[in-house]
N, C-alpha and C positions, 0 to 999 in steps of 0.2 A: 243310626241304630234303631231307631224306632219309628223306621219308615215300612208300609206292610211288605211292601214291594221290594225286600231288601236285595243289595246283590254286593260281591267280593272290595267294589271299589270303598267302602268305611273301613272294611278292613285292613286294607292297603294302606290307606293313609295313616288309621293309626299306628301301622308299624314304622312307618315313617317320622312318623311323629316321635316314637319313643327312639328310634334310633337317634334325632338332633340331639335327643334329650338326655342320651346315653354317651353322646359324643360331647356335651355341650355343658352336663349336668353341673361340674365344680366351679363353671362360671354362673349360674344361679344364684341369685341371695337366698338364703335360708329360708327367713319367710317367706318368699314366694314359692319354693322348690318341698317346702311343706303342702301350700291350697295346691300346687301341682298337681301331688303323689295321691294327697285325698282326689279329689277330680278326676286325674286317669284312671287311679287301684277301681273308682265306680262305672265311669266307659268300659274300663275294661271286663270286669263283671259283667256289665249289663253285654256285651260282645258275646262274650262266653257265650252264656245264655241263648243269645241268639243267630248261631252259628247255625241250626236246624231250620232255620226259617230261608235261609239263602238259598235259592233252587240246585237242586243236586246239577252234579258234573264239573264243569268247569270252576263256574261259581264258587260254590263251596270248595271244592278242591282248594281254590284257591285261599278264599276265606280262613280253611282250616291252617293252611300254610302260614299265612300270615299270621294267625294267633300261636302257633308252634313257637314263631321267632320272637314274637312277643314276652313270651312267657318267659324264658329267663331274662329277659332286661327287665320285665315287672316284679321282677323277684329281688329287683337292687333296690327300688323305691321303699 
C-alpha cells in the first residue's frame, strides 16, 4: 500500500485475506484476533485512502471492487 507505483493486486489480496479471516475468525484466540482487527481496521484505512493512486481502468476498477467486498467483513472486526 505504500508503493508509488501502486496497482489492484494489495487489493486483492487483502480481500482475501479478510475472507480466511471471516471464515476462520471464531477459531482465533482473543488476543490475537484483537492485534488482528487493530492491524487490518489501519491497512485497511490506509487502502481506502489510497484507492486514487491505482491507475484508472482496469486497475482501480478492480481495486475499488475489492474494497466494496471488504467493507462489510470490516464492519464485523
Amino acid at each position: 500500500m505504500r508503493d508509488a507505483q501502486l496497482s489492484h493486486h494489495p487489493y486483492e489480496t487483502l480481500l482475501q485475506i479478510m475472507r480466511v479471516i471471516e471464515a476462520k475468525g471464531a477459531t482465533i484466540p482473543k488476543d490475537l484476533a484483537k492485534i488482528l482487527a487493530g492491524q487490518l481496521t489501519e491497512i485497511i484505512g490506509r487502502a481506502t485512502a489510497r484507492v486514487g493512486v491505482v491507475p484508472e481502468g482496469y486497475q482501480r476498477n478492480h481495486a475499488t471492487s475489492a474494497m466494496n467486498d471488504i467493507e462489510p467483513i470490516a464492519a464485523l472486526l
